[in-house]
C-alpha positions, -999 to +999 in steps of 0.1 A: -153+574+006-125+584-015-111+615-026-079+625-052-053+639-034-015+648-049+012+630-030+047+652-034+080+639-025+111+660-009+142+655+000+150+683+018+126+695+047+140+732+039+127+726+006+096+712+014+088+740+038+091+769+006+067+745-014+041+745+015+047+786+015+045+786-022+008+760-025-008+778+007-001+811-016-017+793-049-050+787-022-046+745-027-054+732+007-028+708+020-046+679+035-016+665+052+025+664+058+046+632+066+078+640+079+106+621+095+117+648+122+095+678+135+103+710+108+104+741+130+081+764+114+060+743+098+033+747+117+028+785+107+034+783+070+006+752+067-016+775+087-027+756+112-036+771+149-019+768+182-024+741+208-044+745+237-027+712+255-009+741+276-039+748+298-049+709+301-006+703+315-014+734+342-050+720+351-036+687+356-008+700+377-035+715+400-053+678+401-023+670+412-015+695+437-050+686+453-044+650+454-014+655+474-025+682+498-057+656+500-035+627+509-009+640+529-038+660+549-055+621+555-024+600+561-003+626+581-033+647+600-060+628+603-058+588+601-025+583+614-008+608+631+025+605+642+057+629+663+084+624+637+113+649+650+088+667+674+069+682+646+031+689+654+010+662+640-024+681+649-022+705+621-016+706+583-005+742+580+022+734+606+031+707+590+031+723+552+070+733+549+082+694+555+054+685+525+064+711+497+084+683+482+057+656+478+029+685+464+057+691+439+064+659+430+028+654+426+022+674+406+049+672+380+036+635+381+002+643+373+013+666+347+031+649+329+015+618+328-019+630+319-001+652+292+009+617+278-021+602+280-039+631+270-017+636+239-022+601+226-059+603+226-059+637+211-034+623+184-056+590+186-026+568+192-036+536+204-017+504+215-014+482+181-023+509+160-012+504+123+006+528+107-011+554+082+021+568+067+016+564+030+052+560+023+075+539+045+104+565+032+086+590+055+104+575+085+135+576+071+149+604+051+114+616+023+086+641+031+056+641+017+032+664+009-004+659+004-028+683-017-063+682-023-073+678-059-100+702-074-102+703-112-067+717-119-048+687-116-021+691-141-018+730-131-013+715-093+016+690-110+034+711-130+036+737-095+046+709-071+075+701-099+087+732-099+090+740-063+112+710-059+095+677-053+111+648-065+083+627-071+047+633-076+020+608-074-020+612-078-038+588-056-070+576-036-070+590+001-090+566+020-109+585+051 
């Protein structure tokens, strides 16, 4: 299925982000924005709501944190304990101080590579993935905005032109 959508081309992501204030303030909903760097502030003026990928980094930092008390409790207590330096090998708690370093190691490991993983799904960036940037300038030095067209399109041209865009297209999106 295919709907009509306005592709608008900056120059300047300063620029681009007054348009997106000035359209979200006409009530056109922006389907999507193609830029070659992150533009701080962005976010807000399109609208869109926070990220919950906070809580999923601090619950995998506690899968790690129980992985490593897990296996240093196995390997160091129970299957194969040994008297490295006199230390007690007969309990963990007296053994916890010399194994703060590995739980945090752990779990900065865990963290951050299920943040990774989980973020690629999420953004559903596979391996081999083609590219769905509608203009290869968007990776160089061009953003581009894209609005949803109702029944106003020359209304929704003439206000793209005038907040700055330097080109502006109308075009199939392909869902």
């Amino acid at each position: 299925m295919a709907s009509k959508v306005i592709q608008a081309i900056y120059t300047d992501d300063d620029l681009l982000l007054k348009a997106v204030k000035e359209v979200k303030a006409k009530h056109h909903h922006i389907e999507e924005i193609y830029t070659p760097f992150p533009v701080h502030g962005l976010d807000k003026a399109m609208g869109l709501p926070g990220t919950r990928i906070a809580i999923c980094a601090f619950l995998y930092g506690l899968v790690g944190l129980s992985v490593a008390i897990t296996m240093m409790n196995f390997i160091m207590i129970e299957d194969w304990p040994q008297n490295i330096g006199g230390k007690p090998s007969f309990s963990y708690l007296e053994n916890m101080p010399a194994f703060v370093p590995i739980m945090f190691e752990l779990t900065v490991f865990f963290a951050a590579h299920l943040m990774v993983i989980t973020f690629y799904m999420r953004s559903k960036l596979w391996p081999f993935k083609n590219a769905e940037n509608p203009d290869l300038r968007t990776t160089d030095d061009h953003f581009l905005m894209e609005v949803t067209v109702g029944d106003n399109v020359n209304e929704l041209k003439n206000l793209l032109a005038e907040t700055g865009a330097v080109e502006v297209n109308l075009t199939d999106k392909k869902h």
